[in-house]
N, C-alpha and C positions, 0 to 999 in steps of 0.2 A: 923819973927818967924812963926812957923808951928800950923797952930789952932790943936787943937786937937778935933779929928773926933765925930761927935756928934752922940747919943748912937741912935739906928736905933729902929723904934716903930715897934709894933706885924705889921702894917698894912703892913711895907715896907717890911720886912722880908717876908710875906705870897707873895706879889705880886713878889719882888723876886726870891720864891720856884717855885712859879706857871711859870713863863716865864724859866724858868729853866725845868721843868717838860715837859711844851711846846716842848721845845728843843730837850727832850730825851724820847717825846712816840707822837703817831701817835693816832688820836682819829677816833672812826666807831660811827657814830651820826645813829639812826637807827630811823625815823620820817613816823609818822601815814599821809593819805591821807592829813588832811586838815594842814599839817606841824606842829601838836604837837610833841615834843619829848616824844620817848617812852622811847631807850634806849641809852645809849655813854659805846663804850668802850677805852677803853685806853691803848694800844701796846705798848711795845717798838721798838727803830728802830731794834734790834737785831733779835726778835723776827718777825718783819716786814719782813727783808730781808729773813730768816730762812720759812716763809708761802710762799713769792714769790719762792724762790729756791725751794720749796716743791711742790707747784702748777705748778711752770715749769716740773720740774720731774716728776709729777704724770700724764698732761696732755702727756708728750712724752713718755711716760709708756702706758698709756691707747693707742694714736695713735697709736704705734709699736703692742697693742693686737691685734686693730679693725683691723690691715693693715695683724699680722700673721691670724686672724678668713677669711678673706676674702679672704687670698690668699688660709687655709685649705680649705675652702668652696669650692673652684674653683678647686683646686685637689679632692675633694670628688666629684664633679661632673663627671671631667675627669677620677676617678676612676670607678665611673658605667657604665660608657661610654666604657672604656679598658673592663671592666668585659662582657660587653654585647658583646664586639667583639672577646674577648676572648673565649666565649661562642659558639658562631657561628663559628670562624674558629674551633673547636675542633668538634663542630658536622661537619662541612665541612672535617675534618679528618677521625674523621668515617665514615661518608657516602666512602671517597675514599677509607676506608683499606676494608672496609665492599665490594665493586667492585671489589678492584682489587684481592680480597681473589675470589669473584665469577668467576674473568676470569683465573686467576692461574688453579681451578677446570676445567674450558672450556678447558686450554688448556693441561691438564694433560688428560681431552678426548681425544683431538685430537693426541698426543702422541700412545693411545693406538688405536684409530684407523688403523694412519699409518703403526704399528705395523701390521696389521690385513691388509693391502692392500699391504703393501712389504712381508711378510709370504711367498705367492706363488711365490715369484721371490727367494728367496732363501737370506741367508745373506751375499754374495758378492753385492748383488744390492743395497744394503738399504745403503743409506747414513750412511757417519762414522760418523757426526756432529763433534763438536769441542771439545771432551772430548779428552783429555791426561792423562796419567797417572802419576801418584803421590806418593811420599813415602815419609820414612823416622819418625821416632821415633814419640809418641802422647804424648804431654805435655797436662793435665787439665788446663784447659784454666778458670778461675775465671767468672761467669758470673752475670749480674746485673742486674735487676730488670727489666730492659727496654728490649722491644723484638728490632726487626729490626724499620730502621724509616721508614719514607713511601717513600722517595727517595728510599733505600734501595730495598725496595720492589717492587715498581717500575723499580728498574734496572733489577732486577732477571724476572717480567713480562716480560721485552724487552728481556732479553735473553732468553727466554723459546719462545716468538713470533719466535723471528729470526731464531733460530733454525728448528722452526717449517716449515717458510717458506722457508728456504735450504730444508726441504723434500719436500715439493708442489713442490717447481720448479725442484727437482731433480724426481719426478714422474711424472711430466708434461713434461719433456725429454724425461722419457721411454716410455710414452704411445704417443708421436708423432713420438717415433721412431718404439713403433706395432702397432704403427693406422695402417699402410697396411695389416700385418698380422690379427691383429682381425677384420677389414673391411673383411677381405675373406676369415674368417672360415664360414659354412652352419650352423649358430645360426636359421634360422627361418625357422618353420614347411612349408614342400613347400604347404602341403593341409592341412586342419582340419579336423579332424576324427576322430573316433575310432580305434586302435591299434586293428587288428584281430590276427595279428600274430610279436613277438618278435623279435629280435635280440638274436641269440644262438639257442642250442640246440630244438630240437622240433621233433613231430610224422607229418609223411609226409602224406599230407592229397591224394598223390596216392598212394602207395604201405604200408603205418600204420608203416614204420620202424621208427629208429630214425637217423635225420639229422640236418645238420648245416646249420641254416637259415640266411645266410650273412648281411639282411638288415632285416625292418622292415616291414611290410603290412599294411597299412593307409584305412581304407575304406572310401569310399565316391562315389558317383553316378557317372553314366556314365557321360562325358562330363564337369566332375567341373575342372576348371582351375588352372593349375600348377605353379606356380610363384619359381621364381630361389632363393635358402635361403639368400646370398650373391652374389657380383661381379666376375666372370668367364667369360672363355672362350671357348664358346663349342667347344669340343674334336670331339663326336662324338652322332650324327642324325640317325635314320637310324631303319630297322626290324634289329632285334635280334631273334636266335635260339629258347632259352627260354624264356625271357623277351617279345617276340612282339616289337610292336616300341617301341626306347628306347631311351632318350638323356644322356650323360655322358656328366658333367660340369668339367673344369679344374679350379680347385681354386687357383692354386699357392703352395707355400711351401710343393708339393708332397702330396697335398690332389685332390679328386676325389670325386664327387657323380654320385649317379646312379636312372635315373627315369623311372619304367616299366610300360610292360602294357598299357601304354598310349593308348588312341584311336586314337590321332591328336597330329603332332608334328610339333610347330609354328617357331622355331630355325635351322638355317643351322650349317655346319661346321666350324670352324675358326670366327664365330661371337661373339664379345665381346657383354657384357649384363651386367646389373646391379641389385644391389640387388632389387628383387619386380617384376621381368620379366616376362613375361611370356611365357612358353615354352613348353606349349602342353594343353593336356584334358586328365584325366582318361579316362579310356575303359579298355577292358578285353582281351585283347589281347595277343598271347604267349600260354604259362602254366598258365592257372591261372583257377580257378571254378568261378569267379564273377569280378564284378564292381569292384577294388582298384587300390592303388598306390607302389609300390614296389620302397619304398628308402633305398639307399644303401648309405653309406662312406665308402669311398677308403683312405687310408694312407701309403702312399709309397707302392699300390698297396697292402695292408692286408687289411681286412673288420672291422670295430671295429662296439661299438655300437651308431648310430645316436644318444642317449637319453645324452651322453656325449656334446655334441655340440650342443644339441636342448636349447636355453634360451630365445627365442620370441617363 
């Protein structure tokens, strides 16, 4: 038969409670240096697992700030860095619009120069450049805030160059094609002196009428030496009626000068000569009251005036 269970004392009951309690909380014994107990506390496991899950999540929380603080950090770095180069290439910008703004002006000169060196050749000569013509109806065009970029402006510099130099080389055509003729127009004074007497009109210092004095009168002493203005080929050496001894230069393109007076004439006939030559000595010889130089231009055999073709 079954005893019947014997009635349990306070002592077994609490030790019971207590290994039971054991069971279901978790103790934090909290002990001074020399191992007195200061404090115990008493968790449950609920509540245990509930602080670990909390501690795991709160350290990979915190890990994920310090990991975003460090990587902002390194982008704020890389940001002053962008800013500082950002900074520079923009003044590197204006420095270049600031230029190419100054050579735009350079070359809107040179535009009006060429202007001013084609003028006397007439506007058959002048280069067309590459302008066409254009039409057709004007739509307002929306415009924004931004001007041209600097490529932009850059392109328009290189066409305004190129342009520029299709007229250089289209004037450095012309002038190799009159380098002959301006080589041997009579640009330089054949003597230095003072102008006694004009080209044109004048009182005749023999008879006080009025006549037409074909060349100019150069004073200078007896004996100062005559040099050719330009390259020729003397025509004609020799005593003259009026003049005394005299040399007439052939310059080419139906020009002629004329040298009086002369004392001494250093040049034959048919000798070519260059410009700076030397082809006689003043004297007084001829018609003349005194020591000069009587020069003359000849153009297609009419007198005009020497001071048009004097520019040395």
């Amino acid at each position: 038969m079954l005893e019947p269970a014997k009635p349990l004392s306070t002592a077994d009951v609490w030790r019971r409670s207590h290994r039971l309690s054991r069971r279901r909380h978790f103790s934090l014994l909290i002990v001074r240096e020399d191992g007195g107990r200061v404090v115990r506390l008493n968790v449950t496991h609920r509540v245990a697992r509930g602080a670990c899950v909390f501690l795991v999540v709160a350290v990979s929380a915190l890990g994920a700030l310090v990991g975003d603080w460090v990587q902002l950090r390194e982008l704020t770095r890389e940001a002053v860095t962008f800013r500082q180069t950002i900074t520079e290439q923009q003044q590197l910008i204006d420095s270049f619009n600031r230029r190419v703004g100054e050579l735009r002006q350079e070359v809107a000169g040179w535009r009006e120069l060429h202007a001013r060196i084609w003028e006397p050749f007439g506007p058959e000569m002048a280069p067309s450049g590459s302008a066409k013509g254009i039409g057709g109806g004007a739509i307002p065009e929306a415009r924004g805030p931004a001007g041209p970029s600097p490529l932009d402006e850059l392109a328009q510099l290189a066409d305004s160059v190129m342009e520029q130099g299709e007229s250089l080389r289209a004037l450095d055509r012309l002038i190799s094609k009159a380098g002959k003729v301006l080589a041997s127009l009579p640009s330089r004074w054949p003597v230095r002196g003072a102008v006694n007497s004009e080209f044109g009109r004048r009182v005749s210092p023999w008879t006080r009428a009025i006549e037409f004095h074909g060349g100019m009168d150069i004073g200078a002493e007896r004996g100062t030496l005559v040099r050719a203005p330009a390259t020729a080929v003397v025509s004609f050496a020799g005593p003259h009626a009026e003049y005394g001894l005299t040399v007439i230069l052939d310059h080419g393109q139906d020009i002629r000068t004329v040298y009086g007076h002369l004392s001494k004439i250093g040049v034959a006939p048919g000798q070519r000569i260059e410009r700076g030559t030397v082809i006689g000595s003043t004297g007084n010889t001829g018609r003349s009251s005194g020591p000069h130089l009587h020069y003359e231009i000849l153009v297609k055999g009419q007198p005009v005036n020497p001071r048009a073709y004097l520019w040395d």
